[in-house]
C-alpha positions in Angstrom: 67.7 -16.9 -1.8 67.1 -20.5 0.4 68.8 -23.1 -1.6 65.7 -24.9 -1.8 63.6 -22.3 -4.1 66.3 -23.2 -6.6 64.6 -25.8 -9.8 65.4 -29.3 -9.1 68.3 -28.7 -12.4 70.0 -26.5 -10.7 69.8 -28.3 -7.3 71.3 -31.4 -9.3 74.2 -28.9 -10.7 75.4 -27.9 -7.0 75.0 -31.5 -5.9 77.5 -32.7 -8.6 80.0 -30.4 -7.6 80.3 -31.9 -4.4 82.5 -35.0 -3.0 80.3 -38.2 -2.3 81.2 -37.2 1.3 79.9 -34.1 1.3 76.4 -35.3 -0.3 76.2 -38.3 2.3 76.5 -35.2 5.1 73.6 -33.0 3.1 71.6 -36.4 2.8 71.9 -36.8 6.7 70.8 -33.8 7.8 67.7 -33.4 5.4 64.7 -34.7 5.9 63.7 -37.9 3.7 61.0 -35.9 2.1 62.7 -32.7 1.4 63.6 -31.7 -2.2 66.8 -31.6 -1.7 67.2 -35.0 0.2 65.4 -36.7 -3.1 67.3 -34.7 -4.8 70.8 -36.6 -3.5 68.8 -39.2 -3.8 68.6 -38.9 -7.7 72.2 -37.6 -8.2 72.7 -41.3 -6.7 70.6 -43.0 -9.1 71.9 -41.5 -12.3 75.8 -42.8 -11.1 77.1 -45.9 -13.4 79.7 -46.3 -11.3 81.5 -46.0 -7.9 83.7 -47.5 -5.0 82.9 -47.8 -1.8 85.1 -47.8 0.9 85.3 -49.0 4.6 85.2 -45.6 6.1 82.8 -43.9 4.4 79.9 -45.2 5.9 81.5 -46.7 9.2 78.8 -45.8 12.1 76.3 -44.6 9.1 74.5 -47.7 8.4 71.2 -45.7 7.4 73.3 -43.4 4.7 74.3 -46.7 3.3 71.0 -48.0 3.2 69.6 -44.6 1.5 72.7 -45.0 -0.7 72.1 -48.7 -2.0 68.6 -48.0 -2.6 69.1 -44.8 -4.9 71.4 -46.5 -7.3 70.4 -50.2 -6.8 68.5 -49.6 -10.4 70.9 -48.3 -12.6 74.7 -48.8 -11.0 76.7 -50.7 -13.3 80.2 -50.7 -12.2 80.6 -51.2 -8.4 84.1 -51.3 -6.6 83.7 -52.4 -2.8 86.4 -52.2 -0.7 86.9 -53.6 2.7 83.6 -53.3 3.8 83.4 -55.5 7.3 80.4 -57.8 7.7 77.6 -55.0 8.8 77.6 -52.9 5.7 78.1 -56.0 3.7 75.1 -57.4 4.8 73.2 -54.5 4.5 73.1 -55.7 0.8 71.1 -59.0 1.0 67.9 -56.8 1.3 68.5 -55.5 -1.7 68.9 -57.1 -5.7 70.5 -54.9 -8.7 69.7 -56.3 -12.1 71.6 -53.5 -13.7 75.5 -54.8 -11.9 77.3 -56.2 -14.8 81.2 -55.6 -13.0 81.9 -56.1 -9.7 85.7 -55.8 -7.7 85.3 -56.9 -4.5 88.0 -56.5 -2.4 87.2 -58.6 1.4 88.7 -57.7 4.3 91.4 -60.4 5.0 90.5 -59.9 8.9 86.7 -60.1 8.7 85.4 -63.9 9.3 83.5 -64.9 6.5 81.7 -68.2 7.8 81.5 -70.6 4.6 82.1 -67.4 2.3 78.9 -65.8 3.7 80.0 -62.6 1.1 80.7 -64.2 -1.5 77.0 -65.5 -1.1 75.3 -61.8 -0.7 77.0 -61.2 -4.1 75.9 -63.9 -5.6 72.4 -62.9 -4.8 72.2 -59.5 -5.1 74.2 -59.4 -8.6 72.0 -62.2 -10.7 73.2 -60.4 -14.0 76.9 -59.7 -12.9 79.0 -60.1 -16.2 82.8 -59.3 -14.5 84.0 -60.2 -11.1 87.4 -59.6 -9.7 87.7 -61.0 -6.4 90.6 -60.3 -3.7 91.0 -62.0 -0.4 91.0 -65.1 1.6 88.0 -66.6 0.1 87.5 -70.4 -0.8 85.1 -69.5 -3.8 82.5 -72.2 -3.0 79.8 -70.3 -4.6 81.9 -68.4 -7.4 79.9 -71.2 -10.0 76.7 -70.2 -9.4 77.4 -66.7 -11.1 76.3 -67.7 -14.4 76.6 -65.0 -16.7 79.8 -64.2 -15.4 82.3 -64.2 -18.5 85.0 -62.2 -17.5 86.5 -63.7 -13.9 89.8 -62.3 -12.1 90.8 -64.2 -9.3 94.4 -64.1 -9.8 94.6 -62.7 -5.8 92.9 -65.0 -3.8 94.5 -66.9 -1.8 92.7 -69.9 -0.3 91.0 -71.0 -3.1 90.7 -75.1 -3.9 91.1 -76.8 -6.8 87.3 -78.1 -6.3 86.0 -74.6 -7.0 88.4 -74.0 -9.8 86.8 -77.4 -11.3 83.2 -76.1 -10.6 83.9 -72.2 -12.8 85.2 -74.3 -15.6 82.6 -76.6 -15.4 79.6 -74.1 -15.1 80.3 -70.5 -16.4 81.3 -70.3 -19.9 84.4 -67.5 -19.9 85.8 -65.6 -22.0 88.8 -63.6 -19.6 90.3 -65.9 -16.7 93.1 -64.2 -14.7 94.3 -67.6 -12.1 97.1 -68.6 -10.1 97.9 -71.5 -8.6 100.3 -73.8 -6.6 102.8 -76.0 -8.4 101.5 -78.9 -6.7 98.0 -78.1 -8.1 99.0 -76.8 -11.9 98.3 -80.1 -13.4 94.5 -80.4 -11.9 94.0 -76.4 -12.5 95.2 -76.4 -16.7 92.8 -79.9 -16.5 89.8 -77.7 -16.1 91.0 -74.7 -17.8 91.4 -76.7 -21.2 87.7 -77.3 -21.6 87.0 -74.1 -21.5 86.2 -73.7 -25.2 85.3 -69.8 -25.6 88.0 -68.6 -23.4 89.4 -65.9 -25.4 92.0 -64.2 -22.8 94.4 -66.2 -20.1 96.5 -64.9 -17.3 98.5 -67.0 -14.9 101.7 -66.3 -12.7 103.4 -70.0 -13.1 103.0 -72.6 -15.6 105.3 -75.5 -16.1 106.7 -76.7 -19.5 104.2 -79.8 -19.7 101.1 -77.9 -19.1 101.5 -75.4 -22.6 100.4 -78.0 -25.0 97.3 -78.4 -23.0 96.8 -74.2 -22.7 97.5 -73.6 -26.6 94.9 -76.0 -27.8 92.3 -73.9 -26.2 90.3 -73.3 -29.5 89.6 -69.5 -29.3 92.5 -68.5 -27.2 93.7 -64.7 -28.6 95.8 -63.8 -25.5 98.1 -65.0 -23.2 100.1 -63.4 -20.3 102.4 -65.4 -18.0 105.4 -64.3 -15.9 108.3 -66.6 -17.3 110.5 -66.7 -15.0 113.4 -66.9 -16.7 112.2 -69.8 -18.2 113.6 -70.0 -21.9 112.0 -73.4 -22.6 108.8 -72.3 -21.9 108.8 -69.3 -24.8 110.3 -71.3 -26.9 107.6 -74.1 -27.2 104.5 -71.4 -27.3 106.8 -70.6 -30.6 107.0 -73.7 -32.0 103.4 -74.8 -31.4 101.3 -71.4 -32.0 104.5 -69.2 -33.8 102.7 -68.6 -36.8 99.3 -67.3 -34.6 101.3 -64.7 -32.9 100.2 -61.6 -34.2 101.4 -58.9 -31.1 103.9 -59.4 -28.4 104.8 -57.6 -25.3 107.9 -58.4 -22.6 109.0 -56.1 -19.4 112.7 -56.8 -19.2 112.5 -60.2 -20.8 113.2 -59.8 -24.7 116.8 -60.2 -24.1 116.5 -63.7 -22.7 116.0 -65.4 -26.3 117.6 -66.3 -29.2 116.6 -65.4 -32.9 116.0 -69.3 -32.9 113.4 -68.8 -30.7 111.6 -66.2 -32.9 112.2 -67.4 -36.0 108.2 -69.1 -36.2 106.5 -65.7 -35.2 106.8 -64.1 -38.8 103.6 -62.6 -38.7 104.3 -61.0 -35.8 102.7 -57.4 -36.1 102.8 -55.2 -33.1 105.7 -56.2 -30.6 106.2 -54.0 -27.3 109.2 -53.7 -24.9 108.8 -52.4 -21.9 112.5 -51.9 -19.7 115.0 -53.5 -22.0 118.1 -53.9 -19.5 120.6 -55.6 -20.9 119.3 -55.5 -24.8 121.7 -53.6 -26.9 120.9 -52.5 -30.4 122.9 -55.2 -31.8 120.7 -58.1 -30.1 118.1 -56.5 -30.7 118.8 -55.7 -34.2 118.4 -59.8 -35.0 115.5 -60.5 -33.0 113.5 -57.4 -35.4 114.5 -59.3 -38.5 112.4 -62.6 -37.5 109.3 -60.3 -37.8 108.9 -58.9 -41.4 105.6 -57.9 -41.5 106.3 -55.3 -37.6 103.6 -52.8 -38.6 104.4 -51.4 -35.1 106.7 -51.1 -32.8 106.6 -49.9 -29.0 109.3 -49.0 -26.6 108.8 -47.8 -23.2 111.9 -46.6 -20.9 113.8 -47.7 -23.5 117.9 -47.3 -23.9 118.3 -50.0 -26.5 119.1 -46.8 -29.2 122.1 -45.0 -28.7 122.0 -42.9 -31.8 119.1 -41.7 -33.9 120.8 -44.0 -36.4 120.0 -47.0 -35.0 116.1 -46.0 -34.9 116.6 -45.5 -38.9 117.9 -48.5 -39.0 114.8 -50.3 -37.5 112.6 -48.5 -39.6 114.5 -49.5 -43.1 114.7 -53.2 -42.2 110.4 -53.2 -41.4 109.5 -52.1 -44.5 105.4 -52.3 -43.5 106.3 -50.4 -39.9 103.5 -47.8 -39.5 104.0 -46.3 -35.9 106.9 -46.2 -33.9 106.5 -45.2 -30.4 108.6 -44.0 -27.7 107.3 -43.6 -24.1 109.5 -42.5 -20.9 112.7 -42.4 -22.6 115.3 -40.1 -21.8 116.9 -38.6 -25.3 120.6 -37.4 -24.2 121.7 -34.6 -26.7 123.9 -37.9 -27.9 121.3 -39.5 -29.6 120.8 -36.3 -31.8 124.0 -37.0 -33.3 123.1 -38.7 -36.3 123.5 -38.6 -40.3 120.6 -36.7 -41.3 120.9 -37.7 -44.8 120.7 -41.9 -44.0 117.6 -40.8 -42.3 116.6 -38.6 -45.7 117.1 -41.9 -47.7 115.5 -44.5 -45.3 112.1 -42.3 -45.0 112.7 -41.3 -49.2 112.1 -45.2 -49.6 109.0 -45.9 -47.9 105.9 -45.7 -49.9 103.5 -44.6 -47.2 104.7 -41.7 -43.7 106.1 -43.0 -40.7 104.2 -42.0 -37.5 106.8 -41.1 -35.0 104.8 -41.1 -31.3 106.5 -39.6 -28.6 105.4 -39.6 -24.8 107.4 -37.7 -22.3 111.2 -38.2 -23.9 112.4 -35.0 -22.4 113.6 -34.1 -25.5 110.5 -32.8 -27.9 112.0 -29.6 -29.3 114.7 -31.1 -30.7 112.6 -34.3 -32.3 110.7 -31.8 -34.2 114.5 -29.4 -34.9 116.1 -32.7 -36.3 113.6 -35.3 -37.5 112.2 -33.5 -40.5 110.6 -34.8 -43.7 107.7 -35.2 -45.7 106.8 -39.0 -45.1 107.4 -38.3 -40.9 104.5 -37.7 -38.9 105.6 -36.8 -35.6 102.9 -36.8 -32.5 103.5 -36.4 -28.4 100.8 -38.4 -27.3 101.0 -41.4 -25.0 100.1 -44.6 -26.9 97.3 -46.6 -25.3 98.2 -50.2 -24.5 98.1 -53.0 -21.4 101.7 -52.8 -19.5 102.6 -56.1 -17.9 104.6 -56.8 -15.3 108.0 -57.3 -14.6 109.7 -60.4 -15.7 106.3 -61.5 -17.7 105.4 -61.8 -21.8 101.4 -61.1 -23.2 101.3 -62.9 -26.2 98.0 -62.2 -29.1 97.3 -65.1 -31.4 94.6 -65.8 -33.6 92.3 -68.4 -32.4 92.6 -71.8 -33.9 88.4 -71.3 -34.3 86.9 -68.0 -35.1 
């Protein structure tokens, strides 16, 4: 039986099992009015999301165009990569009120006259909610995006401080992700302190001077720098937001500070470490007593425990720890040598189960052989979270306003 005598739902079926290639080739060599041309066509329309890619529709400028009119109704989520300036364009003719995230990554070696992409997007997305933006532009027209609320320009390079000034001034965010040049820190955290609702910040530098400016951001709830090394600047978020940290989370970093430093984060809640080099169990040991209230901890290609005992250890000095997790860390039979009755009377003691959360430890049959008891939950399950990069701290507060 001809393809075509099939009913449009099961057209739609084979259609779906095909790569996007493969349905741009069937598209092609169909007529426009065919059934099973319009019925690509739909497939297109019903996608909330997609990338699109240089290569896919180099040389087939009408595919695009068939493409970008399916979906121009209902895509959502769009991720366009490296598309040179005649696909680009082929945009402008259209508008799509549905867009609310957009990644654009421009080609560095395309020659965007005064950021003649950056103005397509601007007028085909009028209701674009997230932009992440990659490349050389200067962001001239970035402003004029004004219900954009969640901006990520952490990878452009060329941008100036005017249009940094002009996003503060005009679009009301929530999620900036920034970097900047030394030279131009104190003009950039100028503009970013007047944004009153921004709720989430990430920078790569920021000088000493510039965090009394960044923690009076009234709604501020997280924070994610790469320090550096630099002690002094941890040490004054402490001192001037300690008690408003709630979760904390360092990639080879922890080990840097002193209890001193920690000593104002009591209400610290969920703290995760991610590559502890050079933390041992006995530095570590001192920086967990500065947060009573750890409900839970996290610890990803860990070695800071040597022995199982040390892990009881953490759990009988948090008495309110919940979940502790363990992801990508390699259990060597020595670990299992432990006093299985100190675990008994740690886990005896707590008034509500532990849940132990293991993620690829290479060592799950003998976790459930040795770690028995009635108030141990034990689960291998990775645990969902934001990793951050080497060398850099995310820090959750709660916001000075509500």
């Amino acid at each position: 039986m001809s393809i075509v005598r099939l009913n449009d739902d099961c057209l739609l079926k084979i259609i779906e099992y095909l790569d996007f290639d493969d349905q741009l080739e069937l598209w092609q060599a169909t007529d426009d009015t065919t059934r099973l041309c319009l019925a690509v066509a739909y497939s297109w329309h019903r996608m909330p999301q997609t990338c699109l890619y240089r290569e896919t529709f180099e040389g087939r400028l009408h595919a695009l165009d068939g493409f970008l009119e399916s979906m121009k109704g209902t895509m959502k989520h769009l991720t366009i990569t490296y598309l040179p300036g005649d696909q680009m364009e082929r945009f402008s003719k259209l508008v799509f009120p549905n867009m609310r995230v957009l990644d654009y990554m421009a080609d560095e070696t395309d020659d965007w006259v005064n950021d003649s992409d950056i103005k397509i997007i601007v007028d085909c997305f009028p209701h674009l909610e997230s932009l992440k933006l990659t490349g050389m532009s200067k962001g001239n027209n970035i402003y004029q995006m004004r219900n954009i609320r969640h901006l990520d320009i952490a990878q452009c390079w060329n941008l100036s401080v005017a249009c940094i000034e002009n996003v503060c001034e005009h679009l009301r965010l929530r999620v900036l992700c920034v970097q900047w040049r030394r030279s131009e820190e104190k003009a950039y955290v100028g503009a970013i302190s007047k944004l009153n609702e921004l709720e989430e910040l990430e920078v790569e530098v920021v000088q000493q001077e510039s965090i009394p400016q960044l923690m009076r951001l009234p709604k501020l709830r997280k924070l994610r720098i790469i320090t550096n090394h630099e002690c002094e600047l941890v040490r004054d978020i402490a001192v001037l937001r300690g008690k408003d940290i709630i979760s904390a989370s360092f990639n080879d970093s922890i080990w840097l500070w002193t209890t001193k430093t920690w000593m104002p984060c009591r209400n610290l809640r969920n703290l995760t470490i991610i590559n502890d080099e050079g933390c041992s169990w006995v530095k570590f040991r001192r920086v967990i007593l500065c947060f009573p209230l750890l409900e839970q901890v996290h610890l990803e290609n860990s070695r800071i425990f040597d022995t199982a005992d040390e892990l009881w250890d953490l759990v009988s000095i948090c008495p309110h720890l919940k979940r502790l997790a363990m992801s990508h860390c390699i259990l060597y039979n020595v670990f299992f040598k432990f006093d299985a009755a100190r675990m008994g009377a740690v886990l005896d003691k707590r008034t509500q189960p532990l849940l132990l959360q293991c993620f690829k430890t290479s060592a799950d049959d003998l976790v459930l052989q040795l770690f028995k008891h009635p108030k141990l939950k034990i689960f291998f399950e990775a645990l969902e979270y934001s990793p951050v990069a080497p060398e850099a701290i995310e820090l959750e507060f709660l916001p000075l306003e509500a």
